[in-house]
N, C-alpha and C positions, 0 to 999 in steps of 0.2 A: 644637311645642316650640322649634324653631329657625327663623328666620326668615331665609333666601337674600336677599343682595343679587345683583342680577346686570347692575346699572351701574358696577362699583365699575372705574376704570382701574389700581387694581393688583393686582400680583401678591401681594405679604405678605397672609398667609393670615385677617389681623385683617381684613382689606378683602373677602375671601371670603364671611365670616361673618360674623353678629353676635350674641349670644344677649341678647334681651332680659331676658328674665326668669331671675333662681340659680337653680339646680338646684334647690336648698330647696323654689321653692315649687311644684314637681310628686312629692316625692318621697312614696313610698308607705308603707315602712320605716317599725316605732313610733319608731328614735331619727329617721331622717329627718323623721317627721311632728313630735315637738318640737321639731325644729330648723326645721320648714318654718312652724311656728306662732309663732318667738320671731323668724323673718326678717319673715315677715308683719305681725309685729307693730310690730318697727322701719321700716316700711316706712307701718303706717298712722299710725305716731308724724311722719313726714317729710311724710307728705301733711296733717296737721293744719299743721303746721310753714311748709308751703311755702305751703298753699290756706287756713289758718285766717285766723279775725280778727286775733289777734296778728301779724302781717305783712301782713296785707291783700294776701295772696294773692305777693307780692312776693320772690323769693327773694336772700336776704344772698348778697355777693361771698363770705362762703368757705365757703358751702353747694353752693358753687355744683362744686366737682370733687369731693365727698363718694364714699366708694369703696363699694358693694357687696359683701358676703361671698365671693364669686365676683370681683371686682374690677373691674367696670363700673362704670358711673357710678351714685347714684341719681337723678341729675334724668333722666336718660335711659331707666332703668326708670320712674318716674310715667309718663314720656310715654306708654309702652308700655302700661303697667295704664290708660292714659285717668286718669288724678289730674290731667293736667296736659296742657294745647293749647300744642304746639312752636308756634313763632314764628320768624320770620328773626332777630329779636332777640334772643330767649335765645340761637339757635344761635353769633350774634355775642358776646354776652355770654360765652358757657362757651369760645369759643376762644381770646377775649383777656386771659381769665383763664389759658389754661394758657398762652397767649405770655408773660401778666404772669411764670407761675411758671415758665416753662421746662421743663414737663409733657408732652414728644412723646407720651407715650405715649396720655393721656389726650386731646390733642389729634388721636392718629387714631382715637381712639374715635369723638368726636364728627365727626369728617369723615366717617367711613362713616356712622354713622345720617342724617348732612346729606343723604349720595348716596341716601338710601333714602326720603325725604321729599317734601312736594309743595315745595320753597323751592330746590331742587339747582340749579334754571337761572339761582338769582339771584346776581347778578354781586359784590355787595357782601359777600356773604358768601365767596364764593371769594378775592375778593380778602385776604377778612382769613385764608383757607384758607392760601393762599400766604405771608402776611407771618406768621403761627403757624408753619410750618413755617420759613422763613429763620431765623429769629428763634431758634426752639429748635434750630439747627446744622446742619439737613437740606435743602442749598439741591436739592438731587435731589427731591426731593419736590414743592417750588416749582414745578419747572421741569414734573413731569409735570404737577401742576394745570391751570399756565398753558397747555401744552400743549393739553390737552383742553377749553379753555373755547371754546365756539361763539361766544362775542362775546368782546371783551376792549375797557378803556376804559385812559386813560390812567395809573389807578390801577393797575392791572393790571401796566403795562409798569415803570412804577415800584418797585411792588412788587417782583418777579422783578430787575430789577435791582439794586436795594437787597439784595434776598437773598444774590445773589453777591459783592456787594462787600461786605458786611458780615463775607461768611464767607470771606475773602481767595482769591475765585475772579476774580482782574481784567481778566484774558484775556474771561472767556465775559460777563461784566458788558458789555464793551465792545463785544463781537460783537453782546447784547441790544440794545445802545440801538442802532448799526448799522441792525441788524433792525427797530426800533423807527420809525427813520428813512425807512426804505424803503417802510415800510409807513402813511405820511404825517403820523404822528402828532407834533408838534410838543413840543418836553419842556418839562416846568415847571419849578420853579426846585427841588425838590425832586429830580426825574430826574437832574436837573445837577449836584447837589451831591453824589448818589450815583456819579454815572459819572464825578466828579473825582476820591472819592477813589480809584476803579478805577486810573484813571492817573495818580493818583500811585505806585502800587505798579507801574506797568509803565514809565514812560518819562518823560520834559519832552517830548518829539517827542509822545505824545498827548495831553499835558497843553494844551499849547499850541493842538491843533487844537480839545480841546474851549473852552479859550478861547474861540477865535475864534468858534462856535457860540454862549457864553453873549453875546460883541458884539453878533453879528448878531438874537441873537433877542431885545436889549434889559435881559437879566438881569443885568448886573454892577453895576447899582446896589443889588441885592437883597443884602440884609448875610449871609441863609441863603447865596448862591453867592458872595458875593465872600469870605466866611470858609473855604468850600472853596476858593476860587481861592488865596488866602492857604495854605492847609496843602497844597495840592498843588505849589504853589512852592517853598515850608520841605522838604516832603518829599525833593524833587526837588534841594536844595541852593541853589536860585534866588534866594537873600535879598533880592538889589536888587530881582529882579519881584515877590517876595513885600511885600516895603517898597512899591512902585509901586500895588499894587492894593490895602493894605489905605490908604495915605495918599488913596486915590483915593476910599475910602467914603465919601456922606454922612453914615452913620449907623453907628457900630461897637458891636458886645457882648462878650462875654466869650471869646466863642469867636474871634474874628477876633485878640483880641490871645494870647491861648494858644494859638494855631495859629504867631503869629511869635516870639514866645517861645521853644516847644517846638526849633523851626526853629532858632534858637540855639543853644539848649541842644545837640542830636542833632550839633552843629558844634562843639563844647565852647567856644563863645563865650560864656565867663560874665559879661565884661563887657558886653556888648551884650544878655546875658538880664536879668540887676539892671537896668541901665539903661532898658529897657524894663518891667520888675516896676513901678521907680519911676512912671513915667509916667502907667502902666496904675493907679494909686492917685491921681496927682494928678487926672489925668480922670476919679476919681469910679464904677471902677469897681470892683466886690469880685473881689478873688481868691478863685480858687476852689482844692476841692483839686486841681484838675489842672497850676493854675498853680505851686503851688506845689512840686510832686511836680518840675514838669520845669525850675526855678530850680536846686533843691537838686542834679539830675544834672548842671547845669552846673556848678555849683558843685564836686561832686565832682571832674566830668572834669579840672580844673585845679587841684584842692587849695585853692581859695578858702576858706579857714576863716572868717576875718571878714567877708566879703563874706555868707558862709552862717549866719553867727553873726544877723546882721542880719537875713536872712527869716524867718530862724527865732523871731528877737523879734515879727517883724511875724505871722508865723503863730501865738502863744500868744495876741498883742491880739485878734486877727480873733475868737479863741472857738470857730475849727473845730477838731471832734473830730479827732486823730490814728489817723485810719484806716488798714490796713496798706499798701496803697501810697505815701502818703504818709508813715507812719512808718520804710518801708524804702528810702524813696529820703535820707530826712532822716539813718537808723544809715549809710547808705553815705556819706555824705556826710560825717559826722564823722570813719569812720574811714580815706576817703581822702585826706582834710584833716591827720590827722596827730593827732587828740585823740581815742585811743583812751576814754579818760573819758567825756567828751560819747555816744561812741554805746553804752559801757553803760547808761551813763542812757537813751538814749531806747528802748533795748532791755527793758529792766528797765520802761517807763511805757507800752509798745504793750497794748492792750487784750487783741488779739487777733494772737498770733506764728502766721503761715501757714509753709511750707519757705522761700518767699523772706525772711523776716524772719530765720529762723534762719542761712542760709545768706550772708545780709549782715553776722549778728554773725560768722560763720563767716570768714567773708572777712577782716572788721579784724583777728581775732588772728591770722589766719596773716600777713598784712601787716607785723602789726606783732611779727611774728617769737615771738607767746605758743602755742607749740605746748602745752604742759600743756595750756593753758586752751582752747585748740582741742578738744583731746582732752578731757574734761571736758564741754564745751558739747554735745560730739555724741552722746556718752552718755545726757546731760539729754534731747537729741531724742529718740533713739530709744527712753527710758523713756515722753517724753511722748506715745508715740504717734505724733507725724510720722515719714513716712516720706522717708528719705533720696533725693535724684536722682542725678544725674552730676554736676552743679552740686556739690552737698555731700559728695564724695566728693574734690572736685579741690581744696575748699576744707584738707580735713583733709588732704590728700598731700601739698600743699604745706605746712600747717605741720610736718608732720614732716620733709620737705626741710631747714628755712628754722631746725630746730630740732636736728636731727640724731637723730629719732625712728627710728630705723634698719627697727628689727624692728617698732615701730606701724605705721607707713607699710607694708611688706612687706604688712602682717596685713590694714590697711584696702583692699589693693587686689587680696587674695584673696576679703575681704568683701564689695565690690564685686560680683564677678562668681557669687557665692551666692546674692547678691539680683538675680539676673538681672540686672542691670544692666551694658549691654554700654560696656566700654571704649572711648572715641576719642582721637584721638593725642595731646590734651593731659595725657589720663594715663599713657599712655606715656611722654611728656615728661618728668612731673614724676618716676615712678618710677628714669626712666636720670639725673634730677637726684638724686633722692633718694641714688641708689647711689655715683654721683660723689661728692657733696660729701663722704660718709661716707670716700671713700679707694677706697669697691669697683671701680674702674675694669675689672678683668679683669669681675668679675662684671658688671656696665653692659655692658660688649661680648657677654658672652653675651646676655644679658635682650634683647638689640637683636636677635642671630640668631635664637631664637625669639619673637619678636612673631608675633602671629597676624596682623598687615597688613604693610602695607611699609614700611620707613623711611622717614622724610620728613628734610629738612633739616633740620627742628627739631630731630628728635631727635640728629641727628649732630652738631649744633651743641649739645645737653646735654652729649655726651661731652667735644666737644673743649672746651667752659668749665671741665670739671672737669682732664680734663689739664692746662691752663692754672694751675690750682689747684694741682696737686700736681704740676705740672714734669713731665710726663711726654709726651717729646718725639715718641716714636716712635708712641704710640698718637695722640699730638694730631696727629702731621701725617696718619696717613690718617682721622680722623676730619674733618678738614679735605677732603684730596679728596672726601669723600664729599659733604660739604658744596657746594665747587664745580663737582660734576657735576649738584646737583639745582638750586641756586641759584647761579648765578656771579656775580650782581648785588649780591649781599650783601655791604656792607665788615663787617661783626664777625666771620666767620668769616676773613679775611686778616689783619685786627686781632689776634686771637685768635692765629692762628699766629706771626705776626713778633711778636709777644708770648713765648713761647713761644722759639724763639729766640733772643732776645735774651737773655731770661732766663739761658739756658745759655754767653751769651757768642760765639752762632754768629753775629755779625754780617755775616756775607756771607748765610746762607740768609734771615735776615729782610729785608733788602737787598732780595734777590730776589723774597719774599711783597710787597714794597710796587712796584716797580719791574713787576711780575705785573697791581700794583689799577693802576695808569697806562696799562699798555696797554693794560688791557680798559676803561678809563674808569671802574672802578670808586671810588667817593669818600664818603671818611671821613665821618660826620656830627663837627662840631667838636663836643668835650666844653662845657658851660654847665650854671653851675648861678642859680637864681634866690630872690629870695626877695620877699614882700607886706609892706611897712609901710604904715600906713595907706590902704589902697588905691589903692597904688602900685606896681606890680611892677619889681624891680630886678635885670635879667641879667646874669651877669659871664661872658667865659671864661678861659682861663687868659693870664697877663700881660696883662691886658686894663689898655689903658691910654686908654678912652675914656671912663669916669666921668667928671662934675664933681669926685668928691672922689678922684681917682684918687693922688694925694700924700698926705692923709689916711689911706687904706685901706690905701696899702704901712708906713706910719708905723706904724700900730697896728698890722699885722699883724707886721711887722719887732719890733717891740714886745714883744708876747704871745710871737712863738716865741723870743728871746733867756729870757724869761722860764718858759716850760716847759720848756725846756735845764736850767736848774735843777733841777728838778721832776724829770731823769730825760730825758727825750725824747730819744731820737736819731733824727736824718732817717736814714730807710729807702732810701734811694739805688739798691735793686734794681728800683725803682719806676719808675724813669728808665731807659726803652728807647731810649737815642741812646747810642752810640759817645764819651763824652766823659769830661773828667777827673771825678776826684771833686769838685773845686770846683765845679764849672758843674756839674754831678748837682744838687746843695745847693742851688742857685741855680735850679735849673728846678724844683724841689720846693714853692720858696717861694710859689710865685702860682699854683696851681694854681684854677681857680676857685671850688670850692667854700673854700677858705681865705679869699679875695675877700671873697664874700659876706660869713664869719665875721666878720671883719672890718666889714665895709660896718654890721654888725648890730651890733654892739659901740660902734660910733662912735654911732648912733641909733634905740637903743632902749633903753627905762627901766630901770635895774638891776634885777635880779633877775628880770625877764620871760623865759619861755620864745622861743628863739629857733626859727625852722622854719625849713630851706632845701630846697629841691628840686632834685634831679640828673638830666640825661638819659643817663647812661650809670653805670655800676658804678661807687663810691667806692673808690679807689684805698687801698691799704692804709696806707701814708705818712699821708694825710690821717684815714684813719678812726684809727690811733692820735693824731694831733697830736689830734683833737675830742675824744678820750679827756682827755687834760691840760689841753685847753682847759678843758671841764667844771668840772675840781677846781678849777681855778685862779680862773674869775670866779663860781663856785658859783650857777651857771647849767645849767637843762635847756636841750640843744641836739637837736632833732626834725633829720634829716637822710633826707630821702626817697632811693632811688636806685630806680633801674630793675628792683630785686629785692625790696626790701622798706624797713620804714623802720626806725632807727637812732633809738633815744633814750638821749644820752649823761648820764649824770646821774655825779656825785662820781667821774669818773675810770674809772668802768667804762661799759661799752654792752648796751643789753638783749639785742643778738643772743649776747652771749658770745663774741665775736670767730669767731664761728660762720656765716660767711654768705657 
């Protein structure tokens, strides 16, 4: 009835055993016997099927893992009933079908009946034993195989290392080829390209020795190893050596220039990824979706809107389908570019929305400060079935943060932990921002004493942003110590306090917080804000007086704010943390950089165009009322990115609701 394997090298109990034949068709039982008559009978319908004329004996690719009533195979039952003579090649054919489909299970079916056959010692079929299990995620598998094989050829060593590196095991990949080494066997250019990318996940120190290996044994002119030489250098940050070995190729493909590309990109170098995108078209080669997927991240990482407007024309010509990695590196892209529009549209036209699609549209509206619509969108998720992660749980606590959802946020980060889903400190973060911005500070310091981890810097540094906010001196300075006992390196949390101070008018203790960042070398990053006209990027910082049009810029800017003084405006002077009169307050208000810009943007760009500028620090209140009047006044949208969220001023109001 049952048929013992007793070569099988493991232990999992499907390798113990094997039953050829259902239960059905020994069973005795009148309903057993209809059932052992209607199996039988499907069984002589397959042996027509697999051995008739109509196939000429030939079995189709997806006959070929068909399941049995009991859940065996059926080509593996024929074999057994004798309908059908095993071969090395079928047993090749049904493994790299279930490689094809990622079928482990079905794939140790077939490995045991391989162990129990006359074909076990052949090398070419273990070998594809090994790359079937790599391949469907079980490089432990691989390894015992490889283990047990009494011969091994160079496919073999290959194999098993491919295994590991494929399944981000880089250490043991590396130790293989090692092993591999010692044991005389010389690698090909396929070994090399798998134990490059090993090291690129572990070091440039191994990267480089295997280098020096592909040198010596003549492979870097090979486009398969010099495209991994290329991505393990990209990896590795290496951009000159990566530039060095792909300009060094005779012959390149598509992988060699998406290997330096991506390498850009993972550097947030958007101009040197387009610029190479371009090239990679003038030479005639197609982009592909990878290429494009890792343009659009660079493009992201930098807020390049028109730079990304442009690949994205080139990606509609190309005709490739917008598939979900690359439809959700494209909705990221719009909405950290600042045109929240654009990435409903490409959200609203994805074929197929996986968690990461939703969790990208997720991202733009709390970005862009639409908590409703955050709230709204995640409801739509979870009716649709997807199921929420940690990712989309940080995306909806910060829009109720960034929106002042008080009691949603509360609820969502109860909900969180319902759905098992265990918290990490950046939802702690966002919850002790959440409590802050709302005013709850007492409440924020408790929520901080029961955390079920430890405080981190971050989070003391959530507290003391909100004291900062609402003046509150006493909780912001030891929110502060706390800050510089875990991180003393940090200037926003010394910033933050002599902030804080000053505020209140205590100019000797802010003194001190700064005089504090000098001894310890601690130092300010300078405020700069930027903006993109025709693909050009233009930085300004505050009184910056090294434009071209630096006379220009203070004209029109001097200009407009005489002009919104009308309108209402009064400079906010609290904003000015230096010791000085209220004239020179007014006067150090004026050129603030992000005003710069405004300006800079005003003098040359088309009326009525939307303008975008980007901040590397918090937009100061002063300024985010002046872009309020500004708005009404040239009846102009003004997108204004900062370090927290973005800002679209439209007819004298701001989307955050002065909320932020």
């Amino acid at each position: 009835m049952k048929r013992h394997i007793t070569n099988t090298p493991f232990s999992n109990p499907i390798f113990k055993r094997i039953i050829f034949f259902s239960p059905h068709f020994f069973s005795t039982s009148a309903n057993s016997a209809a059932a052992s008559s209607a199996a039988a009978s499907d069984i002589e319908e397959d042996i027509g099927a697999f051995t008739g004329s109509t196939f000429g004996g030939i079995i189709q690719d997806k006959d070929l893992l068909r399941k049995t009533p009991n859940g065996g195979l059926y080509v593996l039952d024929l074999i057994d009933k004798g309908a059908m003579d095993p071969n090395a090649t079928l047993y090749n054919q049904l493994l790299k079908r279930c490689t094809q489909m990622g079928r482990l299970k079905e794939g140790r079916l077939v490995h045991a009946h391989f162990l129990n056959s006359i074909y076990c010692k052949y090398i070419a079929v273990q070998n594809t034993i090994i790359n079937m299990y790599a391949k469907c995620g079980s490089p432990e598998e691989a390894r015992k195989v490889f283990d047990e094989m009494p011969e091994r050829d160079m496919v073999s060593w290959t194999a098993v290392i491919t295994g590991f590196s494929q399944n981000d095991r880089a250490q043991e990949a590396l130790g293989l080829f090692l092993e591999m080494s010692r044991n005389g066997f010389v690698p090909n250019e396929f070994t090399l390209g798998s134990v490059l990318k090993a090291a690129a996940a572990v070091g440039e120190i191994e990267g480089r020795q295997i280098h020096g290996i592909c040198l010596k044994n003549g492979h870097c002119d090979d486009v398969y190893v010099g495209s991994a030489l290329v991505d393990m250098y990209s990896r590795c940050g290496r951009m000159e050596e990566a530039k060095v070995v792909f300009d060094g190729l005779d012959s390149k493909n598509e992988v060699c220039w998406n290997a330096l590309i991506a390498g850009h990109a993972r550097k947030s170098e958007a101009e040197n990824a387009v610029r190479l995108f371009s090239e990679m078209k003038k030479a005639d080669f197609e982009a592909t979706h990878f290429t494009y997927s890792s343009v659009f991240a660079a493009c992201a990482s930098v807020g390049a809107l028109e730079q990304g407007k442009w690949i994205h024309g080139h990606l509609v010509k190309s005709g490739l389908k917008l598939i979900a990695f690359v439809g959700n590196t494209l909705l990221d892209m719009y909405g950290k570019a600042g045109s929240i529009e654009d990435a409903r549209r490409v959200f609203d036209r994805l074929v197929k929305r996986d968690v990461v699609s939703w969790n990208s549209m997720l991202t733009a509206c709390a970005q862009h400060g639409l908590g409703g619509e955050t709230v709204e969108r995640f409801e739509e998720m979870r009716g649709r079935g997807i199921q929420p992660n940690e990712v989309t749980f940080l995306c909806v606590l910060t829009a109720c943060s960034h929106s002042g959802l008080l009691d949603k946020g509360l609820y969502y980060f109860e909900l969180m932990k319902k759905l098992k889903l265990e918290p990490d400190i950046s939802h702690y973060v966002t919850v002790v921002d959440l409590l802050g911005r709302a005013g709850q500070l007492a409440r924020a310091e408790e929520f901080i004493k029961e955390m079920q981890i430890k405080p981190t810097a971050a989070i003391w540094k959530a507290l003391l942003g909100a004291c900062r906010m609402h003046k509150n001196m006493d909780l912001g300075a030891y929110a502060a110590e706390r800050v510089f006992e875990l991180d003393p390196y940090d200037s926003g949390p010394h910033i933050l306090l002599s902030n804080i101070y000053a505020s209140a008018g205590r100019w000797r203790d802010a003194a001190k917080v700064r005089k504090m960042m000098n001894d310890s070398g601690v130092r300010k990053e300078p405020a700069c804000s930027w903006l993109e006209i025709e693909n050009n990027v233009h930085m300004f910082v505050a009184n910056d007086d090294g434009h071209p049009q630096r006379n220009e810029i203070r004209r029109m800017w001097e200009n407009v704010a005489d002009k919104i003084r009308e309108l209402g405006y009064v400079p906010d002077t609290s904003h000015v943390l230096w010791f000085v009169d209220q004239q020179e307050r007014e006067v150090r208000l004026q050129y603030h950089s992000e005003k710069l810009a405004l300006a800079f943007a005003l003098l040359n760009t088309p009326h009525g165009s939307t303008i975008r500028i980007k901040k590397n620090i918090r937009v100061c209140g002063d300024c985010h009322t002046a872009f309020k009047f500004v708005s009404r006044l040239v009846g102009r949208e003004i997108i204004l990115r900062d370090t927290n969220r973005f800002h679209h001023f439209r007819g004298g109001s701001c989307s955050c609701g002065d909320y932020w």
